[in-house]
Structures are given as structure tokens and as C-alpha cells.
C-alpha positions in Angstrom: 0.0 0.0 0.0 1.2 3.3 -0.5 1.4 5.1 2.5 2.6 8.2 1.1 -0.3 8.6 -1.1 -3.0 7.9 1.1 -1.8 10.6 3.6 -1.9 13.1 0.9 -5.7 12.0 -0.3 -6.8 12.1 3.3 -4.9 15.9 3.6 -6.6 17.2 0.6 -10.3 16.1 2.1 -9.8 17.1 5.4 -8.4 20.8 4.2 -11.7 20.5 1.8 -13.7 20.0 4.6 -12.0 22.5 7.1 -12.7 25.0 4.1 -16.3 24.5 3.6 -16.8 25.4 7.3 -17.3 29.1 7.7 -17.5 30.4 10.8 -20.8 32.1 12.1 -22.8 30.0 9.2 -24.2 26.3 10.2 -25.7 24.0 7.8 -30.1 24.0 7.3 -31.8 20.8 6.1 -35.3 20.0 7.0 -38.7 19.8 5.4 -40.0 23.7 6.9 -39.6 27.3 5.2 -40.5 30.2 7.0 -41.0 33.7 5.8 -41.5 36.7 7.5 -42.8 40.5 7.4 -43.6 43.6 9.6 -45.3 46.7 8.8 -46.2 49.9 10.6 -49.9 49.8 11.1 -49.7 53.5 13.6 -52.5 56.0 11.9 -51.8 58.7 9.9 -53.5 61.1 11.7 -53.8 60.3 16.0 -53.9 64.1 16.8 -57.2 63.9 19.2 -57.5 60.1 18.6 -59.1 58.3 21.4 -56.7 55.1 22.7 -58.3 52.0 24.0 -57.3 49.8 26.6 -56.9 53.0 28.7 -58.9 55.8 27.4 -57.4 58.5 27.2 -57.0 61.3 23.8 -53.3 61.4 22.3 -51.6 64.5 20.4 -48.7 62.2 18.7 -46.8 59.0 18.3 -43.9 58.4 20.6 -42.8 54.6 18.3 -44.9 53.0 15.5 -47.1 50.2 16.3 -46.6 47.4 13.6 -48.0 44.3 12.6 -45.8 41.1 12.3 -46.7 37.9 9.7 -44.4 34.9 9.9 -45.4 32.1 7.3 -44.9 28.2 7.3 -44.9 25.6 5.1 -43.8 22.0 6.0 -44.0 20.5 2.5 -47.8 19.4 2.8 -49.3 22.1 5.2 -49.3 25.7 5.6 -50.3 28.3 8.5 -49.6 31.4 10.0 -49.1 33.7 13.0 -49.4 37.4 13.1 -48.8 39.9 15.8 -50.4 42.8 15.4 -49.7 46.2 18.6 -53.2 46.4 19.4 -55.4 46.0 22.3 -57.4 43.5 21.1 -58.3 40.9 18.1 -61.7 42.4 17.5 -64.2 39.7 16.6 -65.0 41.6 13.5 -61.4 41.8 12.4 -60.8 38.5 12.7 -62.4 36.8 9.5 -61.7 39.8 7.5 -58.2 39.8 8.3 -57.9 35.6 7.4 -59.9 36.1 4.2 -57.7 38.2 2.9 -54.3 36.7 4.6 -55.7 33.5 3.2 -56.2 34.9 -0.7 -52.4 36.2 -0.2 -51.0 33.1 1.1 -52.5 30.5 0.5 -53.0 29.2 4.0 -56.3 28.2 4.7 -58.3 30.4 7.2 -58.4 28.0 10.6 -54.5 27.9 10.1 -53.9 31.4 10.8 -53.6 32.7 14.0 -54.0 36.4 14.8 -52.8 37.8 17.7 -52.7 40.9 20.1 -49.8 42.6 22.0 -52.9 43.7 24.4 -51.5 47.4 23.6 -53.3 50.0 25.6 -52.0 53.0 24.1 -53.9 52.1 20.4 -56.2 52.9 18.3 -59.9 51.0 18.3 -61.2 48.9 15.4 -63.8 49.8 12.9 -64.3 48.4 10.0 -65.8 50.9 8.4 -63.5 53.6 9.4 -60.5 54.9 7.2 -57.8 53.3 9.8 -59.4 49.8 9.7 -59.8 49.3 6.3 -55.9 50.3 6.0 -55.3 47.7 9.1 -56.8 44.6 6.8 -55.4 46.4 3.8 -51.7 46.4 5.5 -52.1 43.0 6.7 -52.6 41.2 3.4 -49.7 43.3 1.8 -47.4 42.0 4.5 -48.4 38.9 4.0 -47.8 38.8 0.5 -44.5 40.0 1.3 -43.7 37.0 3.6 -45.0 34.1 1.8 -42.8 35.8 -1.3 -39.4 35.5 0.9 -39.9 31.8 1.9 -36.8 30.0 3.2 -35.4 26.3 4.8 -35.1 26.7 8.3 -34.5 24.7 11.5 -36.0 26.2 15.1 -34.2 26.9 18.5 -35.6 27.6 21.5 -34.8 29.5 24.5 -35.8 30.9 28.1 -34.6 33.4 30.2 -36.4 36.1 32.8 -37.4 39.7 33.3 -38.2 41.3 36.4 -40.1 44.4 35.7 -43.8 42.0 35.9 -45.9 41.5 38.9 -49.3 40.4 40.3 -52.2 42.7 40.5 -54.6 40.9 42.9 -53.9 40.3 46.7 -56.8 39.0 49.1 -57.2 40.7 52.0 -60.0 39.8 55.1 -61.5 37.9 52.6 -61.5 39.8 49.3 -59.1 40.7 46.3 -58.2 44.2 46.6 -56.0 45.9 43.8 -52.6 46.1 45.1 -48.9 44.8 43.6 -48.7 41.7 45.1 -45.0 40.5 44.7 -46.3 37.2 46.7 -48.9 36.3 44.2 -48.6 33.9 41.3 -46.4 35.6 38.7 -44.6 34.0 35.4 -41.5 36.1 35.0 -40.4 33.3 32.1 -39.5 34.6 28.6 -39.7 32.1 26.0 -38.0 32.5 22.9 -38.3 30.7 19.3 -35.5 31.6 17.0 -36.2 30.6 13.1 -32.8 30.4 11.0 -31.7 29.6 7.7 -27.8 29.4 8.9 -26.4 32.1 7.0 -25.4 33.7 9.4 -26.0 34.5 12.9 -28.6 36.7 12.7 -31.9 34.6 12.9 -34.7 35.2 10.0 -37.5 35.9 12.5 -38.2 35.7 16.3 -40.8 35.0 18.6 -40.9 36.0 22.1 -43.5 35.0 24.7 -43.9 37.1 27.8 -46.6 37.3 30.3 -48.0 41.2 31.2 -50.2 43.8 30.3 -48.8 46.5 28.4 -50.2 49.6 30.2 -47.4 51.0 31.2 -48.5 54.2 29.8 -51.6 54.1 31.9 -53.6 57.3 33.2 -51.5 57.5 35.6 -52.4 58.5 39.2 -52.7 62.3 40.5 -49.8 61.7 43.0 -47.5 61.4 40.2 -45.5 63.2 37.5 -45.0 63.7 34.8 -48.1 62.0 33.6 -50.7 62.2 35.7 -53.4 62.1 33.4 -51.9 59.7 31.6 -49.3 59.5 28.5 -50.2 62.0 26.0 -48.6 60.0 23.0 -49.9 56.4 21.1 -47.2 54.0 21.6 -46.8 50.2 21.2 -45.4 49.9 24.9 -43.0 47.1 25.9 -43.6 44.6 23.6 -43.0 47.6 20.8 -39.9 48.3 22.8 -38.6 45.0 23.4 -39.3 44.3 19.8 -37.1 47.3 18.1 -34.5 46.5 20.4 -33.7 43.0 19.3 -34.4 43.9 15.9 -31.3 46.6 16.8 -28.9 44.1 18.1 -28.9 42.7 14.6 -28.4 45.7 12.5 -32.4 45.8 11.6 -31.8 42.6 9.7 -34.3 40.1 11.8 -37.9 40.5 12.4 -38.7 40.3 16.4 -43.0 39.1 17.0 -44.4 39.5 20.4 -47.0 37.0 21.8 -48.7 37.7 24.6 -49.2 34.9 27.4 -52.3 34.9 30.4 -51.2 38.0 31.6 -55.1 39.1 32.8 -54.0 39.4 36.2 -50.3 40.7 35.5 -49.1 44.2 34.9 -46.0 46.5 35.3 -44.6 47.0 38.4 -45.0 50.7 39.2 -46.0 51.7 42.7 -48.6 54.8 42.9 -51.6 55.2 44.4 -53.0 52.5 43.3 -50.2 52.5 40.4 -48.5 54.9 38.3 -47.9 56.3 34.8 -44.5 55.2 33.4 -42.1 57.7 32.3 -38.9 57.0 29.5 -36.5 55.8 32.2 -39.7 52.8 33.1 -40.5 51.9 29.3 -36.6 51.9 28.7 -36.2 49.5 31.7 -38.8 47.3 30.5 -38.2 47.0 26.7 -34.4 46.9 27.3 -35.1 43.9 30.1 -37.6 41.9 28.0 -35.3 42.5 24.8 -31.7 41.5 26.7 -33.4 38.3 27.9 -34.4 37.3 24.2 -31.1 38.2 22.9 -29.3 36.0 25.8 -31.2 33.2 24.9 -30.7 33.9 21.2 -27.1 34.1 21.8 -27.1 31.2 22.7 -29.3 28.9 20.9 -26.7 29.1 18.0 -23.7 27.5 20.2 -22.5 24.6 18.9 -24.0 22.5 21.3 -27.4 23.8 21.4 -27.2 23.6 17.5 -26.6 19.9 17.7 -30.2 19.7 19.2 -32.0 20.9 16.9 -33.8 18.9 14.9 -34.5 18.6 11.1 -38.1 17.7 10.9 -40.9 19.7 11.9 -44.6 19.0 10.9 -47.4 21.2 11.1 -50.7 20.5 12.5 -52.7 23.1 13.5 -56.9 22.2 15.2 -59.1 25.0 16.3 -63.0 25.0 17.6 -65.5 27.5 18.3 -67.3 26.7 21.8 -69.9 27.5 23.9 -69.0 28.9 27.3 -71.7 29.8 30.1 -71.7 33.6 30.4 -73.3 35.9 32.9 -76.0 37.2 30.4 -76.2 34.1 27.9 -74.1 32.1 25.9 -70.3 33.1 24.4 -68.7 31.7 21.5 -65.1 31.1 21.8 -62.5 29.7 19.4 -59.8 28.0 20.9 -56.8 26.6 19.4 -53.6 24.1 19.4 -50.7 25.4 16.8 -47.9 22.9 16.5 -44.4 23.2 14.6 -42.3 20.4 15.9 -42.2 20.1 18.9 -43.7 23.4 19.9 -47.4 23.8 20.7 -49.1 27.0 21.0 -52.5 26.9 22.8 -54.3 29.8 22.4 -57.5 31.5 24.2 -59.2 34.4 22.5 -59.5 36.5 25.6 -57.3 38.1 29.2 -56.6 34.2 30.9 -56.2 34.7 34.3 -51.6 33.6 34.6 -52.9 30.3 36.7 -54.2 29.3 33.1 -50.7 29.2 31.7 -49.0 27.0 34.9 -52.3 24.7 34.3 -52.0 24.0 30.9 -48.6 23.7 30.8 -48.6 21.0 33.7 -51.0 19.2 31.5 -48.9 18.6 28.3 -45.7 19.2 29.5 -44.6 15.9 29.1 -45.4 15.4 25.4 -44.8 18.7 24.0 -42.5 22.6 24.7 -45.9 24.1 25.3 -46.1 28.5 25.1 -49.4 29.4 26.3 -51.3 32.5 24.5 -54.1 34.6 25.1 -55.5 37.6 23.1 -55.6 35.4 19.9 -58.8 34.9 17.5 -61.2 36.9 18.7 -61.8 38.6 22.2 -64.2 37.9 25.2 -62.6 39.7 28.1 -61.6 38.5 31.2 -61.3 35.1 31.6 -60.7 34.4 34.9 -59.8 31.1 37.4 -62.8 29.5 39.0 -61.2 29.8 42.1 -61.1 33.8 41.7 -64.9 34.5 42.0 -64.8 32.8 45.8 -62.7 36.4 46.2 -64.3 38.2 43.4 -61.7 41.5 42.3 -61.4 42.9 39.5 -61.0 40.2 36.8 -63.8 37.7 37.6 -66.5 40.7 38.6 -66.1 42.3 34.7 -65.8 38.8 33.3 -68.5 37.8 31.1 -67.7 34.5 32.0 -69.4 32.2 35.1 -66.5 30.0 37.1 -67.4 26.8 35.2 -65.9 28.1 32.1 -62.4 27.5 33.5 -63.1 23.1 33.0 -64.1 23.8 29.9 -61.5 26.0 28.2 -58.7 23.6 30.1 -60.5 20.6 28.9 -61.3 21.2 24.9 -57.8 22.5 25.0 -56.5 19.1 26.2 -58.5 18.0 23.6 -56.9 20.4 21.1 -53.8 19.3 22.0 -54.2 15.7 21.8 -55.4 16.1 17.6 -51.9 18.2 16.9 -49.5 15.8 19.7 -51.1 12.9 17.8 -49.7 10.5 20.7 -53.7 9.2 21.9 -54.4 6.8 19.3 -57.9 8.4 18.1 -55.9 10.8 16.5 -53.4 8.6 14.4 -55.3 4.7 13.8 -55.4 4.4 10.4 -58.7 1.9 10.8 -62.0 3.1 8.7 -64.1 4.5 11.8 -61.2 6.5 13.1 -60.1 7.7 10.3 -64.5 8.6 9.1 -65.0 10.2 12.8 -61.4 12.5 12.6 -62.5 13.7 9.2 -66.4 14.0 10.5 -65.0 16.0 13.6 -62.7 18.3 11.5 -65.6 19.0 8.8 -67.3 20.3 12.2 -64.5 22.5 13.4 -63.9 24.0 10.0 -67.5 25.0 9.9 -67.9 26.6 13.4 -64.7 28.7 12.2 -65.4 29.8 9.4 -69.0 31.2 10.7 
């Protein structure tokens, strides 16, 4: 044999190979593309505007709200998510803004999930008005844009913590009083999904999952400065914040979503009488806490070790259902839904879940999936508050539309949910006749009670 020469064959491949490795790129190979968009949705005109969330008039724009839409396609399905800096996903919104997502797309309607910051410094929704229109009108374009720029990507995932959240409810002689209640159940977790095509470090598109109301721009209390009534200005709040500043640690060249978790009973942490208005030096603080914590965890979900984890297949399967729930005055319809990519499942409530919802839910499926809890997505039905709550009444379960036996029945069709997109129980995989006649009967159900 001759030595000599197989030394020198084995030199030239390893150099080959040495030289194909490029530092701050990593190889992509799976079965999902992703593509992604924002645009600013802030009105034209906000001079005299009326905000909702907290009502108060605004004279200008401090930072742009914007609307996010991050596409997916695993080779046989599609879906969506989009973020939008808004209070609320107004019911009327809702099928307009799929309809025409859908057209631009082509993801079917139930796949799309729309979802709120919970913004209280924004505008309201009117269909009919010259802002809406240009909403639904903004959302298809962006749309368009990100199912145009689709790409092979693999998925990290991340947590870390901010500080600046904290409970709104403490029960005193009996009752829940307003008051920050640093004792009280509180999820200070940041969750972080990270979608890259390995051409470099900077990710295509991120979502981060916090848990609190974005009124730190509230009316402020009369004890206070410099805002007493209230800030003066729209603004997207700390999830607008957070969002521009990871966008800024890489050069503007990643798209940042926010999705809000059950934050119904969870605000900022700014003592007043019974709680302040922020100022800069408060919104800074947040948006630079929430936005280091996702760029720690994005930093490093591209190590090489946390790379070898990944992995290279990542189905879709998306289920959804519009349900009744026992309200105060009647009936409610709610759509609730399970949102899976890989291993990651997204159950979403259309409405302000009380943060013992999240701990629940999570405890129920942690086992068989990375579950990220989300509320203010699909619709909007107010407070919906723990059973437990009403024994103490408060704030949350008193403007509730909602009775205390609501709670079993969100936490169970969720399960449900969850079982048709895990596909671990074996209804939702036997291949036999009558399984597979009653899946299909069941989904023809679903699709119907959605689209309506």
C-alpha cells in the first residue's frame, strides 16, 4: 500500500472540509420554510385620537405600532401567525383579516392565527373607518411579502427572565383588593423561538412569549409626574420596545413578533396610588429587560452544542374549535386553538386568561410537547378568569363575562386540542375506517364553526 499517497488523499479532504466550514454560518436541512414581514400599522393622523385599553386622547406618536406575519410551510401544510400592537383581536377583524391573509398566502383560514400585544396606548377597530380598512389592507400586503421570501429553516428555542412583571390581585379579610402583590402567582419566564436559515447569525425571525399587560402608559395616578393624566402620545409599549431592540442588536436585519401569554392578572410593576404612569426611564427599563433576555437566549441557541439539538423535521398540524361557554348574560362563542411546529405547541384562548391558566396547561402537556401558552388570539371575550377567583371576586372575575365553570371547559377542549396536533392518543393517528370517518367527521365540524 502506499502510504505516502493515502496521507496526501486524506490531507486534501480534510483541508476540503476545514474549508467548507465558515465560521458564524451552520448547515439547514429540513422539510420547513418560514417567511417573514412587519409593517407599521400607527394611523396617519392620532392628533385627538381616542386610545383604547386605557382611554385616554393622544396629540402624537412616541414609536410606530406594527403588525408582524411569519409564514410556514412543511411540505404538505401551511399556516400562520401574526402579531399585530393592538389591544385586542376584535371579533369583527378576525375573519376579514384571514380572508384576505388566506387569498395572499395560500394558507387556509383555521390555520392562521392572529394575535394581540394587548397594547393600551392604540387605536380601536372599525371596519368601516379609514384606519381599519388600511389595518386589513396592510395585513394582506405584508403577508404577501412574507409568503414571497420563503426559506429552509430549522427552530431553536430558548428561556430566560425579566423582572419588571408582577401580580395585580392580593386577598385581603377575605376579598381581592387591587394592590402589587409580589407574593402572588407571577410568570416572569421569557420564551424564545428563534427561526434560522444558517447564513449567518442573525436569525430570520423571532418569537418572544412574555406574560403582562402592556399599560405601562396608563392614566397614571394624581400623585404622580410627569403624567398624571396619563401619557399624552400612542405608543406600542413594551412589547414595541422590546421588539425594536432586538431587531437593533442585529443591525435591523431580523424580524422580532411578540405574543402575549395569560397576563389578565399581571401588569408592570409601578408603585402609585393604586399605580403609576410610566415615564422614558420605566419603558426603557422594560423593553431593554424583555429584549436583553431574548437576545441572551438567542445568543445562545446558535452554540454549537445547542445547535446539535435541533432537529430537522418539523410537521405542522394546526386544530381549532368555536365553543360554547356559560356567560353571565347568555351564551359566548369562543375559538380556541392548538398550533404545532415540531415540537412546539401554542394553545391559544381568544381572551385576558387569568396567569394560573398558563401554569395549568402547561402541567398538562408538558410531558409530550414545549408548550407556550397564549391569550389575546382569534377573537376577544374579556376576562377570563380562574374559578377559584370568583370565591374572592376582584377585578378580573367581577367584569368577566364569563361564570367560574368556564375555566373546566377551556382547560379541557384545550387538552382535547392538543391531543389532535401531539397525535400521541391513538384516536388521533389509527389508520382503521371509523377513526379515520370520525377525525374527518369532527374536522368537517370545526372547519365549519370557524369559518361562521
Amino acid at each position: 500500500m502506499n502510504y505516502r499517497l493515502v496521507s496526501f488523499v486524506l490531507l486534501v479532504f480534510t483541508s476540503q472540509a476545514v474549508a467548507e466550514v465558515v465560521d458564524g454560518q451552520f448547515p439547514v436541512a429540513s422539510n420547513l420554510k418560514a417567511g417573514v414581514a412587519k409593517i407599521e400599522i400607527t394611523p396617519s393622523d392620532v392628533k385627538g385620537m381616542t386610545t383604547v385599553g386605557h382611554v385616554r386622547k393622544v396629540n402624537g406618536v412616541r414609536d410606530p405600532l406594527k403588525a408582524g406575519v411569519l409564514v410556514f410551510d412543511d411540505g404538505s401544510s401551511k399556516a400562520a401567525i401574526v402579531t399585530i400592537d393592538v389591544v385586542n383581536v376584535w371579533n369583527d377583524l378576525l375573519p376579514l383579516a384571514r380572508k384576505r391573509i388566506a387569498a395572499e398566502t395560500g394558507v387556509p383560514p383555521e390555520n392562521i392565527m392572529v394575535t394581540a400585544s394587548h397594547n393600551h396606548s392604540g387605536p380601536d377597530f372599525d371596519p368601516e373607518s379609514k384606519w381599519g380598512k388600511e389595518l386589513v389592507d396592510k395585513l394582506a400586503a405584508v403577508s404577501k411579502k412574507a409568503a414571497a421570501n420563503m426559506r429552509t429553516v430549522t427552530v431553536g428555542y430558548g428561556e430566560d427572565k425579566i423582572a419588571f412583571n408582577i401580580n395585580r390581585r392580593k386577598v385581603i379579610d377575605g376579598r381581592s383588593v387591587v394592590n402589587l402583590n409580589p407574593d402572588g402567582p407571577n410568570d416572569q419566564r421569557v420564551k424564545v423561538l428563534r427561526f434560522d436559515d444558517g447564513k449567518s447569525l442573525t436569525p430570520l425571525a423571532v418569537i418572544m412569549h412574555a406574560v403582562c399587560h402592556p399599560c405601562f402608559f396608563t392614566w397614571g395616578d394624581k400623585g404622580t409626574h410627569p403624567y398624571p393624566n396619563g401619557y399624552p402620545k400612542m405608543t406600542a409599549d413594551f412589547p414595541g420596545e422590546a421588539q425594536s431592540f432586538v431587531e437593533m442588536c442585529y443591525g435591523d436585519q431580523t424580524s422580532a413578533l411578540f405574543i402575549q401569554g395569560c397576563a389578565g392578572d399581571i401588569r408592570p410593576n409601578l408603585p402609585g396610588y393604586p399605580y403609576r404612569c410610566a415615564d422614558e426611564a420605566d419603558i426603557q427599563w422594560a423593553g431593554r429587560d424583555l429584549g436583553s433576555a431574548v437576545v441572551r437566549s438567542l445568543a445562545h441557541n446558535v452554540t454549537r452544542e445547542k445547535l446539535k439539538e435541533r432537529g430537522d423535521y418539523y410537521p405542522i398540524k394546526v386544530a381549532s374549535e368555536v365553543i360554547t361557554l356559560p356567560g353571565k348574560e347568555g351564551e359566548i362563542s369562543a375559538e380556541l386553538m392548538a398550533f404545532k411546529i415540531g415540537p412546539y405547541l401554542m394553545l391559544t384562548m381568544p381572551g385576558e386568561p387569568m396567569v394560573e391558566y398558563g401554569f395549568k396547561l402547561e402541567h398538562a402537556i408538558a410531558d409530550r410537547a414545549i408548550p407556550i401558552i397564549v391569550g389575546y388570539a382569534n377573537g376577544g371575550i374579556g376576562y377570563i378568569a380562574t374559578a377559584d377567583s370568583y370565591k374572592v371576586g376582584g377585578y378580573e372575575p367581577n367584569t368577566s363575562k364569563l361564570k367560574p365553570e368556564a375555566e373546566q371547559i377551556i382547560l379541557t377542549k384545550l387538552g382535547q386540542l392538543a391531543d389532535l396536533v401531539i397525535g400521541d392518543v391513538f384516536e388521533s393517528f389509527s389508520k382503521h375506517s371509523k377513526d379515520v370517518k370520525k377525525r374527518d367527521a369532527k374536522k368537517k365540524v370545526r372547519k365549519a364553526k370557524a369559518k361562521k
